[in-house]
C-alpha positions as CSV (number, residue, x, y, z in Angstrom):
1,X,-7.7,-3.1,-27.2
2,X,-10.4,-1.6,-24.7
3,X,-10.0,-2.4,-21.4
4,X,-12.8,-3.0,-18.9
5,X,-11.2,-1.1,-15.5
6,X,-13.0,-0.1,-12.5
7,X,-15.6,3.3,-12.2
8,X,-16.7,4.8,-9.2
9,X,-20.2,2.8,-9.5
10,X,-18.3,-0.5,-9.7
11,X,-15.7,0.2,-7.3
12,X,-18.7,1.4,-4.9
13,X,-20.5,-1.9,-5.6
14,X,-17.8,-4.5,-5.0
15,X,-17.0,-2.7,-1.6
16,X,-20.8,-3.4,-0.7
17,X,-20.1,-7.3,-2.2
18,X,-16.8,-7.4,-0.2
19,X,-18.3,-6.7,3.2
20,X,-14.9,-6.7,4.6
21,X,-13.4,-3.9,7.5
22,X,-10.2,-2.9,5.1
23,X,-12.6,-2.1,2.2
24,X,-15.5,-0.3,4.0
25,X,-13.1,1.9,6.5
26,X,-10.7,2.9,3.7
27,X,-12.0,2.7,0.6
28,X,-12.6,6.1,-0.2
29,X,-9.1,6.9,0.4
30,X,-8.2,4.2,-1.9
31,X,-10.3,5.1,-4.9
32,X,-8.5,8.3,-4.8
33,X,-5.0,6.4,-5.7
34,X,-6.5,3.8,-7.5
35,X,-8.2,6.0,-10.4
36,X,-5.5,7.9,-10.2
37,X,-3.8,4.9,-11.0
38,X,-6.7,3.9,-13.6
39,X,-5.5,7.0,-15.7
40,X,-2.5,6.3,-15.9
41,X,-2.9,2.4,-17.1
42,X,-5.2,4.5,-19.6
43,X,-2.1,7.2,-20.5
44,X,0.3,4.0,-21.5
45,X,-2.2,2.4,-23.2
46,X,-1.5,-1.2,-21.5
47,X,-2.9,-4.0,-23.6
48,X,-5.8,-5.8,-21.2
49,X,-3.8,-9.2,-21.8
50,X,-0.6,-7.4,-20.5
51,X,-1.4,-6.2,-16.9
52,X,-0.9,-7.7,-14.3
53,X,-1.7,-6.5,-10.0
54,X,0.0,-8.2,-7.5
55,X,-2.1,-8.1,-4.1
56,X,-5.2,-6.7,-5.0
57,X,-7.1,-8.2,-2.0
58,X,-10.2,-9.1,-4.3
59,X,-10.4,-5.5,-6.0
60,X,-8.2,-5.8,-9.5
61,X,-8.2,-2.5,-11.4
62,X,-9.3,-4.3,-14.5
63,X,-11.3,-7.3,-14.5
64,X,-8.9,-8.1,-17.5
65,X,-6.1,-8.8,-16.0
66,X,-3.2,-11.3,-14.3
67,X,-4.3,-11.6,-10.6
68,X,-1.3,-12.5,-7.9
69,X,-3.5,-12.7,-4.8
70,X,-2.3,-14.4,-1.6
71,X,-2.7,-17.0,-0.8
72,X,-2.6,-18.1,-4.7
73,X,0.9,-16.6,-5.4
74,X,4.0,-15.2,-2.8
75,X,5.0,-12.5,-3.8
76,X,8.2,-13.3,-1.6
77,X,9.9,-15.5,-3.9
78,X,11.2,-14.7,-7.2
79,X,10.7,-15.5,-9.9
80,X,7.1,-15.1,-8.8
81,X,5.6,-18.6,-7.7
82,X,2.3,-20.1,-8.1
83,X,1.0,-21.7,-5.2
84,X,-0.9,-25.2,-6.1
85,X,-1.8,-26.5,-3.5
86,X,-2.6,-26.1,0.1
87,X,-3.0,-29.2,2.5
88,X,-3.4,-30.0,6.2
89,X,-0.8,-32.3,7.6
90,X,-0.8,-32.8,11.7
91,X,-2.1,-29.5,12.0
92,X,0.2,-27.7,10.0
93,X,-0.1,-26.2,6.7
94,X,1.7,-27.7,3.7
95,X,2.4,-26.1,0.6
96,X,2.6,-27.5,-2.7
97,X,4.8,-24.4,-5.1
98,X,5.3,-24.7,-8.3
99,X,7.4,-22.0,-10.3
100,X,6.0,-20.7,-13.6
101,X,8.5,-18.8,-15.3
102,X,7.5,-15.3,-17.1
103,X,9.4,-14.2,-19.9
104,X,10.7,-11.3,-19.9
105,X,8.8,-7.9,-20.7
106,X,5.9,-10.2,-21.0
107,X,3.6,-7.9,-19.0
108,X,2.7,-4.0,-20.6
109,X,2.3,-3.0,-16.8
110,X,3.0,-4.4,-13.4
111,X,0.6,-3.2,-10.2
112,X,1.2,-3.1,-6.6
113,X,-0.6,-0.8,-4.6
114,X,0.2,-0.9,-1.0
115,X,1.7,-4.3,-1.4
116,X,5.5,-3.7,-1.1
117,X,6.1,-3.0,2.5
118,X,4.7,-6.4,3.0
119,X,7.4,-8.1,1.3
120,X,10.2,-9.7,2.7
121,X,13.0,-8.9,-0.5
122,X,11.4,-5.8,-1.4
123,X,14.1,-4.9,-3.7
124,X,14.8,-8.5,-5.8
125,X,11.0,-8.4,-6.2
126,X,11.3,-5.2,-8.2
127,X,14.2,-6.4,-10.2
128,X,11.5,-9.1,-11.4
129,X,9.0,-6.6,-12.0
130,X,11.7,-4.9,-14.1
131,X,12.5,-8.3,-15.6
132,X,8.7,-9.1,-16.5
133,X,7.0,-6.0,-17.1
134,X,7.7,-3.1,-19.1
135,X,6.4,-0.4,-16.6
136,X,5.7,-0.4,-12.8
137,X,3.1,0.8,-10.8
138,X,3.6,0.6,-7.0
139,X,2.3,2.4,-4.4
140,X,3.3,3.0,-0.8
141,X,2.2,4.3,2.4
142,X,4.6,7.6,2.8
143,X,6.0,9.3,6.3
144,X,3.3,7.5,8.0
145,X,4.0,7.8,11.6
146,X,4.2,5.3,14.5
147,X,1.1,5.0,16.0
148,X,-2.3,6.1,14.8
149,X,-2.9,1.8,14.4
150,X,-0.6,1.4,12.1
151,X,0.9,-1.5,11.0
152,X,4.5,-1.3,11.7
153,X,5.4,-2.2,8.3
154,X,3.8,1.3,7.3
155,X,5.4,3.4,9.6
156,X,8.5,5.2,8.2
157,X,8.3,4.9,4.9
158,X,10.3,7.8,2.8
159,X,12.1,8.5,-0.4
160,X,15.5,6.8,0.8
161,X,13.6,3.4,1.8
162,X,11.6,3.1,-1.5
163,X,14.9,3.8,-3.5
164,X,16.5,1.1,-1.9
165,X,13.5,-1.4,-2.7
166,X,13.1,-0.2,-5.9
167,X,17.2,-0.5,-6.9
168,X,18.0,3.3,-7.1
169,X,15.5,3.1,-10.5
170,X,14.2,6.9,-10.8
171,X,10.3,6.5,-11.5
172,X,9.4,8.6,-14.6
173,X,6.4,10.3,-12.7
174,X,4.8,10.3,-8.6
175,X,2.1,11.6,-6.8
176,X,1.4,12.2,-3.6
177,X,-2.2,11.0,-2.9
178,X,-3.5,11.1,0.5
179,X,-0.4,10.0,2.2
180,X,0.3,7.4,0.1
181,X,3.1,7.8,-2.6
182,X,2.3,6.2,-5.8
183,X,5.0,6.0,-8.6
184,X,5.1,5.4,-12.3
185,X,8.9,3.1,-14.1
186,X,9.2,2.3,-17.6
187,X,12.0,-0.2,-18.2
């Protein structure tokens, strides 16, 4: 089954559509880990129907595939929720979550780039992903230091920190690409 993922023309273009400040000050820094990331979806041959990319903040690799963007899903609770509906009740937010349960090795491949250091249960979200999918593909920001205007949920970030979210699970391949450490599980 082809799939349809991103090229350099089409990345290029939706940053121009996207108008946003994260897009247009990084997003030649990103297209380096996300074709990187590109090949290897290509590599494991993952069925278009079968991937899915949590928090791709408008930019999916493949226009093919399962989309958990916030504010439609939280990534924070697992099994992964679908958020239905959002409503205003004396000035505060309410929020209507459904769960939709995904059986298990349902998903070929399972993205997150730049995505985990956000979550609150880093490592019972990857269970999940090891649950659901039948490889991984996270990336994270690596030794960044404080400072710099960084978030501080970047900062810090090493080998001992992402063994502990990802359960002690060795990946079967990482790269180093432009301070961002991006590794490869099959479950």
């Amino acid at each position: 089954e082809a799939v349809s993922y991103l090229t350099t023309a089409t990345f290029t273009a939706a940053v121009t559509r996207l108008n946003s400040k994260y897009w247009n000050e990084g997003g030649k820094y990103r297209w380096l880990y996300m074709s990187y990331v590109i090949d290897q979806l290509k590599r494991l041959k993952v069925r278009q129907s079968r991937l899915c990319e949590a928090g791709a903040s408008g930019m999916p690799l493949s226009s093919e595939s399962f989309t958990m963007d916030y504010p439609k899903y939280d990534l924070n609770i697992t099994p992964f929720s679908i958020i239905t509906g959002i409503s205003a009740c004396e000035n505060e937010l309410a929020i209507e979550i459904t769960r939709r349960h995904i059986s298990s090795k349902y998903f070929d491949a399972f993205i997150a780039l730049q995505v985990w250091e956000h979550l609150d249960e880093q490592a019972e979200a990857f269970r999940e992903v090891m649950r659901i999918s039948k490889y991984a593909i996270l990336s994270f920001p690596y030794k960044w230091p404080r400072g710099k205007g960084h978030d501080r949920r970047h900062v810090g970030i090493d080998d001992r920190i992402i063994s502990r979210w990802t359960c002690g699970v060795r990946p079967i391949d990482k790269k180093l690409i432009h301070h961002r450490m991006v590794m490869t599980w099959k479950f």
